[in-house]
N, C-alpha and C positions, 0 to 999 in steps of 0.2 A: 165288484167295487174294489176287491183288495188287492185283486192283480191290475187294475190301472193304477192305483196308489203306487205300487212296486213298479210299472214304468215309468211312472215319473218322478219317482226319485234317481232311480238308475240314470235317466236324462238328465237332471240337474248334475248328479256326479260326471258324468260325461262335458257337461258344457263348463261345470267349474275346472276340471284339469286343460280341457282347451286352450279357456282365456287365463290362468293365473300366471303372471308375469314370472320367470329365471331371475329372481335376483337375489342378491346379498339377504340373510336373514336378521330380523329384529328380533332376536329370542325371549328376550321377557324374563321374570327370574328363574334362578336356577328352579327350585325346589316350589311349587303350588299347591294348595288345597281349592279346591272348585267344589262348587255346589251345583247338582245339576239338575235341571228341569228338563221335560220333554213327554215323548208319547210313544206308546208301543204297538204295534199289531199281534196278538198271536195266530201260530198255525192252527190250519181248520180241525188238525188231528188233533188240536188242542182245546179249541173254543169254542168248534161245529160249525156245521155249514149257513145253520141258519141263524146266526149272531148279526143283530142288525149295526152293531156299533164297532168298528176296527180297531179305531183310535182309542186307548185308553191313556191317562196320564200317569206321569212318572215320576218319581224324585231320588235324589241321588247324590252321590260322594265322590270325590277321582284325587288322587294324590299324584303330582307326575313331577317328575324330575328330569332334569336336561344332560345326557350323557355329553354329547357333540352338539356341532353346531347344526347337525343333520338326522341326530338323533334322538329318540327321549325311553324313557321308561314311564310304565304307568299300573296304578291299580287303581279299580274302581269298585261301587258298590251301587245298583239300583233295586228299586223295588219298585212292583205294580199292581193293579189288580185286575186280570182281564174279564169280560163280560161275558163269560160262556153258555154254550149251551148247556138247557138241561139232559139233553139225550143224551150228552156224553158225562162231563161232568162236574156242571153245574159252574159258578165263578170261581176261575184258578187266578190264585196270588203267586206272586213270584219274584223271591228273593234271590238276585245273581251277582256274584263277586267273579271279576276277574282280574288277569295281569297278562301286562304286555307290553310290546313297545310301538312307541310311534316312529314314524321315517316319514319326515319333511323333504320330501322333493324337491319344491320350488317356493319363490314366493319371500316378499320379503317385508311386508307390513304384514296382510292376508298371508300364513303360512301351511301352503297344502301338504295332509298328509293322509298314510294309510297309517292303522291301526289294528297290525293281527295279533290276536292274545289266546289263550287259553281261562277257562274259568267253572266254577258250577254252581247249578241251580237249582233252588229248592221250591218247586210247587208243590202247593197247598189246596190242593179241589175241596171243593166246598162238600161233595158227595164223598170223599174216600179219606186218605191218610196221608201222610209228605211222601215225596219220592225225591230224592236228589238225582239229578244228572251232571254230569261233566261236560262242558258244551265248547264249542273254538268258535272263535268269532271274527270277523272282519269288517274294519270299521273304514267310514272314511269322509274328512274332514277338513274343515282350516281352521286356525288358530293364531289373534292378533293380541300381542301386549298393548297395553294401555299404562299411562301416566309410568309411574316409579316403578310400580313392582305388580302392577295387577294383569291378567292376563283374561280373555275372554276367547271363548271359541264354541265350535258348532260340530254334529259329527252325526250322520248316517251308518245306521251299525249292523250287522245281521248275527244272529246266535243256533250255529247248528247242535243240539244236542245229538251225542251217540251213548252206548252202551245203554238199550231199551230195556231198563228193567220197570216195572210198574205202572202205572199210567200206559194199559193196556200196553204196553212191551212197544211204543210206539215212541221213534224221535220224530223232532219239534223243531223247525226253522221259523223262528220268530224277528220279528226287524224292530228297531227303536231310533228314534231320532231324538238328540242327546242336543240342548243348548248349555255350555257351562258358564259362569263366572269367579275366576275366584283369586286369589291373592298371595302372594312371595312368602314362603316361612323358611322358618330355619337360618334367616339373616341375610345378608346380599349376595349374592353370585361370589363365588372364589375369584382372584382378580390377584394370581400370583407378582406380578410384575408391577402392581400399583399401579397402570395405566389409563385406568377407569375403561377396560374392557374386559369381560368377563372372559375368565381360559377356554370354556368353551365355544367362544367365537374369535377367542385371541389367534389370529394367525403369525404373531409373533410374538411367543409368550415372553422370552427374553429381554425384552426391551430394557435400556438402562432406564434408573429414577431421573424422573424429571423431563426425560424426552416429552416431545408433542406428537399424538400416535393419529393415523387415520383413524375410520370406522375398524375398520378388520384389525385394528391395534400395532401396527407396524408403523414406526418410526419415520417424520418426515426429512427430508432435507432440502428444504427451498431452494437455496443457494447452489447446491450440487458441492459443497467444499469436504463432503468424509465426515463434517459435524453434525449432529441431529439440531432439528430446531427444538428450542427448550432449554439447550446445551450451549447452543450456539453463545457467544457475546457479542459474535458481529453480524449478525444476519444480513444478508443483502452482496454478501462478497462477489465481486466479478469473478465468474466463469475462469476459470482455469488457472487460477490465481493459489498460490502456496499457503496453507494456511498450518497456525499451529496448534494445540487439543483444545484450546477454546476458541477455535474457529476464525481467529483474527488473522490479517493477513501478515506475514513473513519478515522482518528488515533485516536481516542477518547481519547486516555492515552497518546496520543503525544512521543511514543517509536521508532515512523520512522517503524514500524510494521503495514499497515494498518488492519484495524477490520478485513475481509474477513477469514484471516490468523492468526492473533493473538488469541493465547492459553493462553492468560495472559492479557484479557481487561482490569483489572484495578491496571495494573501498577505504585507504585509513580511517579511523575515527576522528572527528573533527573536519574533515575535508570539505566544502563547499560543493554541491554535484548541480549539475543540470536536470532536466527535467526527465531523463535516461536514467540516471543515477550513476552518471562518471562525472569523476572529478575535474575541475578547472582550475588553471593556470593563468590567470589576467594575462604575468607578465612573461612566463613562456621560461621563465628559470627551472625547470625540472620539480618545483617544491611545489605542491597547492594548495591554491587558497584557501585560508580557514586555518592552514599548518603556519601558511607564510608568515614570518616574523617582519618581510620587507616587502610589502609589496611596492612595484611597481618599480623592480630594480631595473634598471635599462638593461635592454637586451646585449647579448654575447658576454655579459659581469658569470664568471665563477663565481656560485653560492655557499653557502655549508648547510647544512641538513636543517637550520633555521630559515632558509631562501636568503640569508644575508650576505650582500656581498663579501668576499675573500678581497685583501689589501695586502699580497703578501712581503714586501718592500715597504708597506706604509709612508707611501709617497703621494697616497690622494687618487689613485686612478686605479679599480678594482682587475687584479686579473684576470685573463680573459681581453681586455681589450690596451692592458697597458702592454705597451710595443717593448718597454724598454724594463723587461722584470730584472728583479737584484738593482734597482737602485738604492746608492750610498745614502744613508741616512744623513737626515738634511736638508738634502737638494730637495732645489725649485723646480719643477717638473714641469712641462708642458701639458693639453690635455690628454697628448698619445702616451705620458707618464715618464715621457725621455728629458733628462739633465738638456740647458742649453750648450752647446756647442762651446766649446772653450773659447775665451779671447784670444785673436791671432797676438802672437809676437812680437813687440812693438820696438824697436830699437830706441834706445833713449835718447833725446834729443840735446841731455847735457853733460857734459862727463868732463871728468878732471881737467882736462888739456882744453876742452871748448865747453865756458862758461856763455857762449853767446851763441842764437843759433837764427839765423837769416831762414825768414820764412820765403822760399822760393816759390814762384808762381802766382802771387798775392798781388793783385791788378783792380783798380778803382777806376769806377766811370772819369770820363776827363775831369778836370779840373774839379773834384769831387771826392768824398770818404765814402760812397757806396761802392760795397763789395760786390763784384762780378761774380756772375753764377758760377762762370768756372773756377774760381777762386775759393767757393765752400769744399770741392771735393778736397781740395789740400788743408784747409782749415780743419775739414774732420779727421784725418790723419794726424793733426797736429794734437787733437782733441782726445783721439786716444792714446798719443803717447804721454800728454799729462796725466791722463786716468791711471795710467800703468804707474805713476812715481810723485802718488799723490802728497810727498813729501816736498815736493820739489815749489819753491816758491821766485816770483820771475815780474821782471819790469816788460811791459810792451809799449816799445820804442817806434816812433814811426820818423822817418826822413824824407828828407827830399833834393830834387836837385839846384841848380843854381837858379835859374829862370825864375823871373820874379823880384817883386821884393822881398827883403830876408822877414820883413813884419806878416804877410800873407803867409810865406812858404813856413814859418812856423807853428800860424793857426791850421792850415790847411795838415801837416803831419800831426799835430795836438788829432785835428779832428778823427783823422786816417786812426793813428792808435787805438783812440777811444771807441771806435768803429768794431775793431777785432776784440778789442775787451766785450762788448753788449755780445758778440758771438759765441766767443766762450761762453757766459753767466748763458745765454739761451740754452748750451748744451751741459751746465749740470758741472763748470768748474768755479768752485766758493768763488766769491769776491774775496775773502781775505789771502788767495794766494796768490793775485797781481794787482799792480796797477801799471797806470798807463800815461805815458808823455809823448809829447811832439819835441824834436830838436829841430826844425827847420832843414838849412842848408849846410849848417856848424859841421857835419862829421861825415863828412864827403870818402868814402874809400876807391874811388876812381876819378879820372879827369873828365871835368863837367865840357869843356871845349868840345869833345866829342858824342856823337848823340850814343855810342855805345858805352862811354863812361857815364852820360847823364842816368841813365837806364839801371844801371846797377846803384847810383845812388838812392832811387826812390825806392827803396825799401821797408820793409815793416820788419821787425828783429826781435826777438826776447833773449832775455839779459836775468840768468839767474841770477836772483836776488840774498838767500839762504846760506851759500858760503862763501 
């Protein structure tokens, strides 16, 4: 019966290392106290052959602390009482304290491990005296934390005694099967870095305060920006994007365009950008908007580092497009910025020796005061030599020749006169510096008998008046 019991434990150890999952461990707290329950066998050099009861129960103490995330330390303490025979000797108790370590191999809720220790133990035969031995042991188990700080586990153990002294000079391979429960002392797990992982599953003990850490205690970064989250202020930053120690993204040129994206880093301050983050120009004068003190100066105007037009003549037409730069201050400008062309030279039309001056070429519909088209162009010649000598003040005389009667022929030049007077006033000479009379046939300067004398009498004449 005891060597089937010992196969099938050995099977279960074999089937639980098969299935127990490689993963990350849940170590539970650093430092436990466990209380243990279970059952023992002893050997038959212990108990005899004809012991009908294997199984005896146990109870027990384990102190264990967690070196690594893979490794622990342990002592423990059981005691039991086995049911021996009488032909050897009789019911042996047995008081066994050892120390050891554990090595969790796998496993990460359920955490599989071996337990080889060194220890020694004190039977107590019910027939003889104590004998202590010194025994090595190899255990083997899982072990699962629970809630905050309590940890539970199970464990298959076997105890070789050697150096036979007593107890007929005979060592003792005894097996115990160990269930524990027990709970966190000595306070929480050391947890250098403040991350709320303990150092000994901290794979990144370093961490700054405040970071957001995975399981294994290492620092996230969402975004991928060089900021941890935690730290971050801006979480969420696009990919590839510049960012500064608190994770926000770049504007170097301060254009509301961060760096990542800006096609224009060094932008003036104030400058208007596009959606690039380069600056724009509405009106194409070198200056940008947002700087511009003028927008919307017309194109090819020289600016000043305000984008305001330059007037440097101050004659109304900014440079750059005035044709005619260095004008005299004053002048009336065109809009190319150029003075108008000087008045041609007018000869005067009255001078000392001729106070009279016969307008030649001045021709009236027949019998009529309307002036002939061809007749203004010499009219306006006459027009600008009174402009030229706007001093000059003057009678306009109209004649005629004999033909007729002398009553007609004096309305008819009255009217002629008064004709060339409404011409002048149309082109801008005052009325206060003529007037205007008809003399009929009265002042004839050629003979009317001939149609080339008539010809010269019908004249129109001005007659200064001023000296």
């Amino acid at each position: 019966m005891r060597l089937n019991l010992r196969k099938a434990a050995l099977a279960a150890v074999a089937g639980l290392v098969a299935c127990a999952p490689a993963l990350a461990a849940d170590t539970g707290p650093e430092t436990d106290l466990s209380l243990l329950l279970g059952a023992g066998v002893g050997d038959n050099k212990l108990v005899g052959d004809d012991n009908d009861s294997d199984l005896r129960p146990l109870l027990g103490l384990r102190l264990g602390h967690g070196i690594s995330d893979s490794l622990g330390a342990f002592a423990d303490l059981t005691a039991l009482k086995y049911n021996g025979d009488d032909a050897l000797f009789g019911d042996v108790t047995e008081v066994a304290g050892r120390a050891g370590i554990q090595w969790f191999m796998f496993g990460q809720k359920w955490r599989t491990f071996l337990s080889p220790g060194l220890g020694f133990a004190v039977f107590n035969p019910s027939g003889s005296g104590n004998a202590l031995r010194p025994f090595a042991s190899l255990g083997f188990g899982q072990r699962r934390a629970y809630g905050d700080n309590g940890v539970f586990s199970w464990e298959l153990r076997a105890d070789q005694t050697f150096w036979d002294s007593g107890l007929n000079e005979e060592n003792f391979l005894n097996y115990k099967a160990l269930v524990g429960l027990g709970w966190g002392v000595g306070g929480p797990p050391k947890d250098t870095d403040g991350d709320g992982v303990p150092d000994k599953k901290d794979k990144c003990p370093d961490t700054p305060r405040g970071a957001i850490v995975d399981e294994k205690g290492c620092p996230k970064d969402s975004d991928g920006d060089g900021v941890l989250d935690g730290l971050d202020q801006c979480p969420g930053t696009p990919a590839g994007v510049p960012v500064d120690e608190k994770g926000c993204t770049k504007d170097t040129d301060g254009d509301g365009v961060h760096d990542g994206i800006d096609k224009c880093p060094n932008t003036p301050k104030g400058a208007k950008v596009d959606a690039n983050g380069c600056p724009m120009d509405t009106d194409g004068d070198g200056v940008y908007d947002g700087i511009d003190q003028c927008p919307g100066t017309t194109k090819g105007c020289k600016v000043d580092a305000k984008g305001c037009p330059i007037d440097s003549d101050r004659d109304g037409v900014c440079d750059g497009l005035d044709q005619c730069p260095g004008t005299e201050a004053g002048l009336k400008v065109d809009e190319k910025g150029c003075p108008p062309p000087p008045a041609p030279k007018v000869a005067p039309i009255f001078t000392p020796e001729q106070r009279e001056f016969i307008l030649e070429g001045i021709t009236f519909a027949n019998d009529s005061a309307t002036i002939t088209t061809e007749s203004t162009f010499v009219l306006d010649k006459v027009v600008l030599a009174l402009q030229a000598y706007p001093e000059a003040t003057f009678e306009i005389r109209g004649h005629t020749d004999s033909k007729g009667s002398d009553a007609y022929n004096l309305k008819l030049s009255d009217r002629r006169a008064k004709a060339v007077q409404d011409y002048f006033l149309s082109k801008g000479i005052a009325a206060s510096r003529m007037t205007a009379k008809g003399y009929g046939e009265k002042e004839p300067i050629a003979d009317n008998k001939t149609e080339e004398g008539r010809a010269k009498n019908r004249r129109v004449a001005l007659r200064r008046t001023d000296q």
